[in-house]
N, C-alpha and C positions, 0 to 999 in steps of 0.2 A: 674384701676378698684377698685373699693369700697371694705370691708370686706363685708359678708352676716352680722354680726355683729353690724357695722357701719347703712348699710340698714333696718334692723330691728329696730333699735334702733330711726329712723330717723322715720317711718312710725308709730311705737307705740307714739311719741310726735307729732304730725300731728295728728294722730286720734287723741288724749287727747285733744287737740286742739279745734278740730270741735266738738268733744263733749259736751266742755265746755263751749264755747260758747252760746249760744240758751239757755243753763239755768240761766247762767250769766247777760244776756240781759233782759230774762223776769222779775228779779227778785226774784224767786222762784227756790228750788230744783227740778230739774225735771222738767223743761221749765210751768210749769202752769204760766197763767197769773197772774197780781198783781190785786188784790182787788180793785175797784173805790174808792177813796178816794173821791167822790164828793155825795153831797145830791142827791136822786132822785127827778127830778121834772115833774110834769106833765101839762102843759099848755092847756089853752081852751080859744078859742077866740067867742065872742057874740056878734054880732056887732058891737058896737064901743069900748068894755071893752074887756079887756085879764086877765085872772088870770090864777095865778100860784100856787099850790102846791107843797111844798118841803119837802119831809120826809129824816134827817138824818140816816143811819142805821148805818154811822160806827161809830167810837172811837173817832173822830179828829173830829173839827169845820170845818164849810166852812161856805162862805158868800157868798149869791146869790143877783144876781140883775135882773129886768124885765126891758127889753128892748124892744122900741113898733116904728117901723117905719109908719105913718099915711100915708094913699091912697094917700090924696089930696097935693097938693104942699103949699098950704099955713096954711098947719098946721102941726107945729112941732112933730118931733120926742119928744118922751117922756121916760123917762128911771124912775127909782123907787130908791129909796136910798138902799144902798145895807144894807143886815140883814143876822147877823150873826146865824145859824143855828146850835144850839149842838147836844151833842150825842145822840141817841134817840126823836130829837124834830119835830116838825112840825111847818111850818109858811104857811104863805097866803097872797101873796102880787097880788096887782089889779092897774093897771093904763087903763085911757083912751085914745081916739082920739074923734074929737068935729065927723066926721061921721064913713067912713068906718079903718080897718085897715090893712097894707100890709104884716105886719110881725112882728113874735112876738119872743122873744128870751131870755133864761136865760144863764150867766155868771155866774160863780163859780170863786171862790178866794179861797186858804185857810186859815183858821179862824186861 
C-alpha cells in the first residue's frame, strides 16, 4: 500500500497537469484564445464579379488571395494574385466569371 504522502504528492502533479494544459494549448495565460493573426475579409458577390475587402488590424502582414469557382463548365476558375496586406491597411481585390459564379473564397498566407 502507498504512503498517504506518496498519494498526495501524485494527485497534486495530475492536477498541475490538467491545469496546465488548456492554458498551454491556447496560447495565452489562463486558457483565452490567440488573437487571429489573419486580415479581416468581407466578400460580395454580384453576378458575375466577386470583391473582396481586406482590412489589416493586427501587427503582422498577411497576403490574401480571391479565389472564384465559375457556375458553368467551360469557364475557368479564376484566382487573383495574391496582395500583401500591412498593418493597419486595406486592399480591394475583384475578379470575374464570363456568366454566373459558384464560389467565392479568400486565402491568407503570412506576410
Amino acid at each position: 500500500m502507498r504512503s498517504p504522502i506518496c498519494r498526495t504528492a501524485a494527485l497534486l502533479l495530475a492536477t498541475a497537469a490538467l491545469s496546465a494544459a488548456p492554458a498551454s494549448a491556447a496560447g495565452l495565460p489562463g486558457g483565452a484564445p490567440a488573437p487571429p493573426r489573419e486580415a479581416e475579409c468581407h466578400t460580395r458577390v454580384h453576378g458575375s464579379r466577386a470583391t473582396t475587402r481586406c482590412f489589416n488590424p493586427n501587427a503582422t502582414t498577411d497576403r490574401v488571395q480571391l479565389h472564384l469557382v465559375c457556375a458553368r463548365w467551360w469557364d475557368p476558375a479564376m484566382d487573383t494574385a495574391a496582395v500583401t496586406v500591412g498593418p493597419a491597411q486595406q486592399v480591394s481585390l475583384t475578379q470575374r466569371c464570363w456568366l454566373e459564379i459558384r464560389r467565392a473564397w479568400v486565402t491568407h498566407t503570412p506576410g
